[in-house]
Every structure is written in structure tokens, then in C-alpha cells.
Backbone as ProteinMPNN parsed JSONL, in Angstrom:
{"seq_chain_A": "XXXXXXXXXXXXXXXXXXXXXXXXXXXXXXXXXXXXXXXXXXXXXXXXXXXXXXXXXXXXXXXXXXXXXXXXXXXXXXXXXXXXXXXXXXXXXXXXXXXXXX", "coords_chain_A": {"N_chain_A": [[28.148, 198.238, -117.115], [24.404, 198.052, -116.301], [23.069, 198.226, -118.465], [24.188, 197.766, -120.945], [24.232, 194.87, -120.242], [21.419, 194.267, -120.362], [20.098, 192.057, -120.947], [20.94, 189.801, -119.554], [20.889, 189.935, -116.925], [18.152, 189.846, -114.59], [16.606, 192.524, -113.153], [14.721, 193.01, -111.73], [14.68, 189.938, -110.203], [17.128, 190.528, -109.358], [16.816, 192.33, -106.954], [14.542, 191.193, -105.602], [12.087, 191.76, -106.205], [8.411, 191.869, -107.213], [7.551, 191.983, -110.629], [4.998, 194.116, -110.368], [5.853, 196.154, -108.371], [6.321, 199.474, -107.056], [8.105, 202.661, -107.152], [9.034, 203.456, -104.839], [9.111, 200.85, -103.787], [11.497, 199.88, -105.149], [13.119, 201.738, -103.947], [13.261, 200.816, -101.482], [13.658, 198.147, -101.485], [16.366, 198.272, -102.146], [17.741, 199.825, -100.575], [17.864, 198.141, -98.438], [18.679, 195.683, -99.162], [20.816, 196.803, -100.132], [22.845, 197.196, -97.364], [23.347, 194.587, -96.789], [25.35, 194.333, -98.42], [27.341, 196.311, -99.045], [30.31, 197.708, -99.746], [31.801, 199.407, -98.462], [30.914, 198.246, -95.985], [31.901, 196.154, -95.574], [34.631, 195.52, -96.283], [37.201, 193.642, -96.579], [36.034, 191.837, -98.243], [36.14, 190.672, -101.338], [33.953, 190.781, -103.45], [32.277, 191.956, -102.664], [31.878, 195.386, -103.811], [31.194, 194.535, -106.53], [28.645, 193.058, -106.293], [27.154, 195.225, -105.117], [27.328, 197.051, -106.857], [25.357, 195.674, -108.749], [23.804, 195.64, -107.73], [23.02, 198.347, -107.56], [22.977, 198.996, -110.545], [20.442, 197.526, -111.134], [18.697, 198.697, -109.734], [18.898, 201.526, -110.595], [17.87, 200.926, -113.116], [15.29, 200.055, -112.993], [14.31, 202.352, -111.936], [14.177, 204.222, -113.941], [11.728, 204.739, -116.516], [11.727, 204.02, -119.469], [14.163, 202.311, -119.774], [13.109, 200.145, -117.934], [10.726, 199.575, -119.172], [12.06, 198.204, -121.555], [13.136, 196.592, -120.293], [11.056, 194.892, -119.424], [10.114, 194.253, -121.862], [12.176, 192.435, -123.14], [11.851, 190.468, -120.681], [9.422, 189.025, -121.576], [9.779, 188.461, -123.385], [11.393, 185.87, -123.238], [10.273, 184.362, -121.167], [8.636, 180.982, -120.494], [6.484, 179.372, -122.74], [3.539, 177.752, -121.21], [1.865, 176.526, -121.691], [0.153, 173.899, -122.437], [2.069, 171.722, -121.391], [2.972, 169.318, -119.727], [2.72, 167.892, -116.422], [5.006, 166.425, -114.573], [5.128, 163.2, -113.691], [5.082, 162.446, -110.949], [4.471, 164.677, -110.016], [1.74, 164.944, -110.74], [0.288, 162.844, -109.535], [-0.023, 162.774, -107.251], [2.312, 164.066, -105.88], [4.521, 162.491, -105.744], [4.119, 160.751, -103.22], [3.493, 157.871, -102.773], [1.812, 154.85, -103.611], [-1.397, 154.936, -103.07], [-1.374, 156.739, -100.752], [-3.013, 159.336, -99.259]], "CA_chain_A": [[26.891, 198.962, -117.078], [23.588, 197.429, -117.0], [22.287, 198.599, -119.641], [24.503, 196.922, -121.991], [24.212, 193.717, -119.861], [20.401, 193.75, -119.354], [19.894, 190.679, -121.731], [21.782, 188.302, -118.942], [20.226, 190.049, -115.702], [16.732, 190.787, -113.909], [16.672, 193.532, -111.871], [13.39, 191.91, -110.532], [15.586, 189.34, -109.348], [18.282, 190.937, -108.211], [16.259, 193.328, -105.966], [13.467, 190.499, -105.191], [10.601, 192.351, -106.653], [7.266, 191.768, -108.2], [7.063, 193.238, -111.726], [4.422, 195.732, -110.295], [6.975, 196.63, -107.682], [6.69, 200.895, -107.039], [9.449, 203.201, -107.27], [8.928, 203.266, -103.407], [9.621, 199.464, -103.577], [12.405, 199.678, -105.437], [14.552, 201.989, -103.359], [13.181, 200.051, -100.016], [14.523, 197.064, -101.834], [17.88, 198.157, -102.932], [18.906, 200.174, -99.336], [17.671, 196.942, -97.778], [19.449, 194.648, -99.83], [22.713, 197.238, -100.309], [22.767, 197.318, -96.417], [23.872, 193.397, -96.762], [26.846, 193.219, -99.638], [28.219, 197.655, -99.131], [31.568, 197.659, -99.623], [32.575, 200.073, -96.839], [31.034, 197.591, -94.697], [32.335, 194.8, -96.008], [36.134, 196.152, -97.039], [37.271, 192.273, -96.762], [35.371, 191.077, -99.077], [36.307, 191.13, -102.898], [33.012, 190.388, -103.997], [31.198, 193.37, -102.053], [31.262, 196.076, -105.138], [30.045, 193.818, -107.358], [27.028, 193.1, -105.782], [26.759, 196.677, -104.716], [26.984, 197.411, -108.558], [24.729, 194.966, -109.605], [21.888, 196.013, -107.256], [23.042, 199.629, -108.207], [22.731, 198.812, -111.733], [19.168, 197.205, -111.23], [17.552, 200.133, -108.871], [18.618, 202.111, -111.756], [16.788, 200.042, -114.994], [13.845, 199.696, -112.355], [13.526, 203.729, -111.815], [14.022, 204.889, -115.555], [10.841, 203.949, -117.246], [12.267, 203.538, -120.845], [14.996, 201.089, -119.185], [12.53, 199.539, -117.947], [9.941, 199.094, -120.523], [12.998, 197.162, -122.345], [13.666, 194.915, -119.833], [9.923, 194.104, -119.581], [10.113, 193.603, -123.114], [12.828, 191.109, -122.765], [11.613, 189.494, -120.183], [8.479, 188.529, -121.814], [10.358, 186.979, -124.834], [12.368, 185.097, -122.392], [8.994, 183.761, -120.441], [8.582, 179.787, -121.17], [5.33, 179.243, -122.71], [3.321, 176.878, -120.488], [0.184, 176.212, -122.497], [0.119, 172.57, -122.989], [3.037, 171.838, -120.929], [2.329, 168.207, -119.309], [3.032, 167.717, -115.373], [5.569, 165.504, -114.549], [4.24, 161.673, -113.428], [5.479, 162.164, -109.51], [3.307, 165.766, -109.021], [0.226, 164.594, -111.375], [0.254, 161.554, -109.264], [0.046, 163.394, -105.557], [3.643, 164.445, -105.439], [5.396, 161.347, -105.154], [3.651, 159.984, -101.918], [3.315, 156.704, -102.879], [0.31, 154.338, -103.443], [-2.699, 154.501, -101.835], [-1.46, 157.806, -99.828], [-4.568, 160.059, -99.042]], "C_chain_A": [[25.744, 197.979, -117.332], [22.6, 197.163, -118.004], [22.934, 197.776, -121.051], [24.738, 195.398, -121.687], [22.606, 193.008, -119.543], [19.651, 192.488, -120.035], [20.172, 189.046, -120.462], [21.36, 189.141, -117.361], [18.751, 190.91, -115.823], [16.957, 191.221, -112.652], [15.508, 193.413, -111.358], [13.725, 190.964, -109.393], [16.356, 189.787, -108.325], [17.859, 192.068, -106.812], [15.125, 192.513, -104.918], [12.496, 190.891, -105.167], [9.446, 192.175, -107.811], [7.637, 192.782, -109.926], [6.231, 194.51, -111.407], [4.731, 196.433, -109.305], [6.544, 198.759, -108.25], [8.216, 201.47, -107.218], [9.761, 203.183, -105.708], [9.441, 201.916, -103.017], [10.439, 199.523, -103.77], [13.307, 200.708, -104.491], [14.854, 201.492, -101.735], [13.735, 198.67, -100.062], [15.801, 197.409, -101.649], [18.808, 198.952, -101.425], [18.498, 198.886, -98.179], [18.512, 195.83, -98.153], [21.385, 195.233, -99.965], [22.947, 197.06, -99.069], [24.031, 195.814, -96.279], [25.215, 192.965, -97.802], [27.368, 195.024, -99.379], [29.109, 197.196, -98.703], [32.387, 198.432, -98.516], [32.226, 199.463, -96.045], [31.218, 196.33, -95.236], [34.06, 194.844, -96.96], [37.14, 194.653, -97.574], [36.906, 191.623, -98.181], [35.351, 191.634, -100.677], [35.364, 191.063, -103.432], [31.662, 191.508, -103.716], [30.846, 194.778, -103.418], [30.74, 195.317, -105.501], [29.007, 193.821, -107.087], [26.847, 194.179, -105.892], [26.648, 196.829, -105.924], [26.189, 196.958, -109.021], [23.766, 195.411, -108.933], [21.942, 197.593, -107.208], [22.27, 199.886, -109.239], [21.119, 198.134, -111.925], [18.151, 197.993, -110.456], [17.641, 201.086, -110.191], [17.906, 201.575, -112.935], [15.605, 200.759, -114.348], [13.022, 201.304, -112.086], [13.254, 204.439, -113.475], [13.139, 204.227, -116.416], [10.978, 203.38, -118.407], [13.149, 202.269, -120.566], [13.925, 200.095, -118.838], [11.302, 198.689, -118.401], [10.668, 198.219, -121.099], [12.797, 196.259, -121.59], [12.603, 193.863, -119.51], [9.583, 193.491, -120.535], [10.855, 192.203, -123.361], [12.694, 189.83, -122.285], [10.074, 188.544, -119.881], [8.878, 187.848, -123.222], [10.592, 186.069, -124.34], [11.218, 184.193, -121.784], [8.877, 182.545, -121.363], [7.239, 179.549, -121.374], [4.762, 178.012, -121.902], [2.005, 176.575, -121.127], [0.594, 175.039, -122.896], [1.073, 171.553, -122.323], [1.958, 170.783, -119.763], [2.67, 168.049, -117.633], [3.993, 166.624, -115.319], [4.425, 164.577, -113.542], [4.578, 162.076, -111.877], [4.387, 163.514, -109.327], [1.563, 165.257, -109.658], [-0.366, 163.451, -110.262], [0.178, 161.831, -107.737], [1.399, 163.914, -105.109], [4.647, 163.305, -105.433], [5.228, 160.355, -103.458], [3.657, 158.507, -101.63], [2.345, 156.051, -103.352], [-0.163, 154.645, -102.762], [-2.565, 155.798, -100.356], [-1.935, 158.96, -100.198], [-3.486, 161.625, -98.937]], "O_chain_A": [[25.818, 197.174, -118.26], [21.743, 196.318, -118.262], [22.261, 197.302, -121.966], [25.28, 194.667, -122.517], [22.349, 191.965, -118.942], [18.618, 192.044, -119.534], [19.798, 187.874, -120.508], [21.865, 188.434, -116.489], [18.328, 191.854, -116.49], [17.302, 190.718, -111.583], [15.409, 193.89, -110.228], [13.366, 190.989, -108.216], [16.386, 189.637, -107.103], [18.62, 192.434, -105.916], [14.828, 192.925, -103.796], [11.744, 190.586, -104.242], [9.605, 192.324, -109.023], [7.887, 193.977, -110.089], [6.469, 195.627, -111.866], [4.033, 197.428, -109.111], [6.514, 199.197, -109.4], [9.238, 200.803, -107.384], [10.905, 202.838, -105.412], [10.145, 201.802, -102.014], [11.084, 199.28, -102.75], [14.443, 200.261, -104.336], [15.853, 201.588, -101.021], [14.179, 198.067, -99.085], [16.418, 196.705, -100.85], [20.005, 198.803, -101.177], [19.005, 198.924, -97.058], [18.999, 195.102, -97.288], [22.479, 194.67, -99.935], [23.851, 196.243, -99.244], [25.181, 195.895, -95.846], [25.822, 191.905, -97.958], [28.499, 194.868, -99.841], [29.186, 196.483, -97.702], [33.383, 198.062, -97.895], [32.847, 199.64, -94.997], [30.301, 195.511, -95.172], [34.39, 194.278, -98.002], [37.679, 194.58, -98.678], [37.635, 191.004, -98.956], [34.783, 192.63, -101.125], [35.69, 191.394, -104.572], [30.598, 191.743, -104.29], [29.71, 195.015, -103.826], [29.644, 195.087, -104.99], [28.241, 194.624, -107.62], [26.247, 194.448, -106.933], [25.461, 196.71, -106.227], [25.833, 197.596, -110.012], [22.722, 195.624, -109.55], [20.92, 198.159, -106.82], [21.27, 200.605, -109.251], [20.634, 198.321, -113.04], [16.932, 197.883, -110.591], [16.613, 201.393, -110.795], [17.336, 202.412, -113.636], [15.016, 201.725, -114.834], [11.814, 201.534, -112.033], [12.256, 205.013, -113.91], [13.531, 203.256, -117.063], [10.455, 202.28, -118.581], [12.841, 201.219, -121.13], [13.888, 199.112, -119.577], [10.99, 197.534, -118.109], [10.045, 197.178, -121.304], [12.341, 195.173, -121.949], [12.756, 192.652, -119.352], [8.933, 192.446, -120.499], [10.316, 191.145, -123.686], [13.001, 188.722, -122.726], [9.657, 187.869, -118.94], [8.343, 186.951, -123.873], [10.065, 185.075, -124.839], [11.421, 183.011, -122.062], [8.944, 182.65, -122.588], [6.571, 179.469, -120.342], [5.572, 177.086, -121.877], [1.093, 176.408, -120.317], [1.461, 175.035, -123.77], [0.888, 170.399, -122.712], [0.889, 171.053, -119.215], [3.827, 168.343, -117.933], [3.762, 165.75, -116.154], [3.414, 164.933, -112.937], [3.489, 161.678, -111.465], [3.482, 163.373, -108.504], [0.509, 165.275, -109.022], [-1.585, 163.28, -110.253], [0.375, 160.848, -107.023], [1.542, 164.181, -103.916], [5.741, 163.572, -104.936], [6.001, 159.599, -102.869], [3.792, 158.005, -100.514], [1.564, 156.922, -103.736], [0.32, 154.778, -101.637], [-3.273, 155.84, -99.35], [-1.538, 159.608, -101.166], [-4.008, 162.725, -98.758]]}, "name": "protein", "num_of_chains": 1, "seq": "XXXXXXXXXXXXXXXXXXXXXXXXXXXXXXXXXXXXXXXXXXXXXXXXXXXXXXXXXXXXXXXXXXXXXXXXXXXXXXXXXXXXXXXXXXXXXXXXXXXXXX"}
């Protein structure tokens, strides 16, 4: 269930949606995305539930507002602060282009 797993997945992710993602988004995501891993069309493939469960399990967080309040909560602990946070020397520097390239 993802509810007792939603520490170790985003159902942002797993659906490929903005945080301010609709409920309209989310089920245009998830029969768009189930379309590509359903197990009746994919009977072969041991790996087809799963998926299907996991982007089950994340259309559901994403419609139940309380579920999802948590996992917003979560996944603003989880967020790496970037305040001060130095560029590496190859992008500060034009990307790695070289000398003297414009």
C-alpha cells in the first residue's frame, strides 16, 4: 500500500506531474501512463502489476487531499536547501566550453 510506503515514493514522479497538477491531471496522467505498463496488456511481463500498482497507488495519494497534504509535507522536508549552494567550476565558468569560447 502506498500509504505505508509514501516516505520512499512521489506520486508526482511516478505520474509526471507538477505539484499543482488538478484532479483532472491526475487521472489524464495515470490512464495515460497505465495504458503503457496494464497487465492485461502486457500478460508477459512480470513487472506489469507492479507498475500498474504503483501508478494505482499514486493516482490514489494524489486524489485524497489528506494523503496528499502528507506527502506534500514530506516532500518539503526532503527538498535540498539551495541557499548558498556554490555552482560547480565547469557551469560557473560557461559550461565547460573551454577558454576563450564566446
Amino acid at each position: 500500500n502506498f500509504f505505508s510506503n509514501m516516505s520512499s515514493l512521489d506520486a508526482y514522479l511516478v505520474l509526471d506531474l507538477p505539484r499543482t497538477c488538478t484532479d483532472a491531471d491526475v487521472e489524464r496522467a495515470f490512464r495515460k501512463a497505465s495504458l503503457l505498463v496494464h497487465p492485461d496488456r502486457y500478460p508477459n511481463d512480470p513487472l506489469a502489476k507492479e507498475r500498474f500498482q504503483m501508478l494505482h497507488d499514486a493516482k490514489e495519494v494524489l486524489m485524497d487531499p489528506k494523503a496528499r497534504h502528507l506527502l506534500d509535507v514530506e516532500l518539503e522536508t526532503r527538498q535540498p536547501k539551495t541557499a548558498g549552494v556554490r555552482r560547480s567550476r565547469s557551469s560557473a565558468s560557461g559550461g565547460g566550453r573551454g577558454p576563450g569560447t564566446p
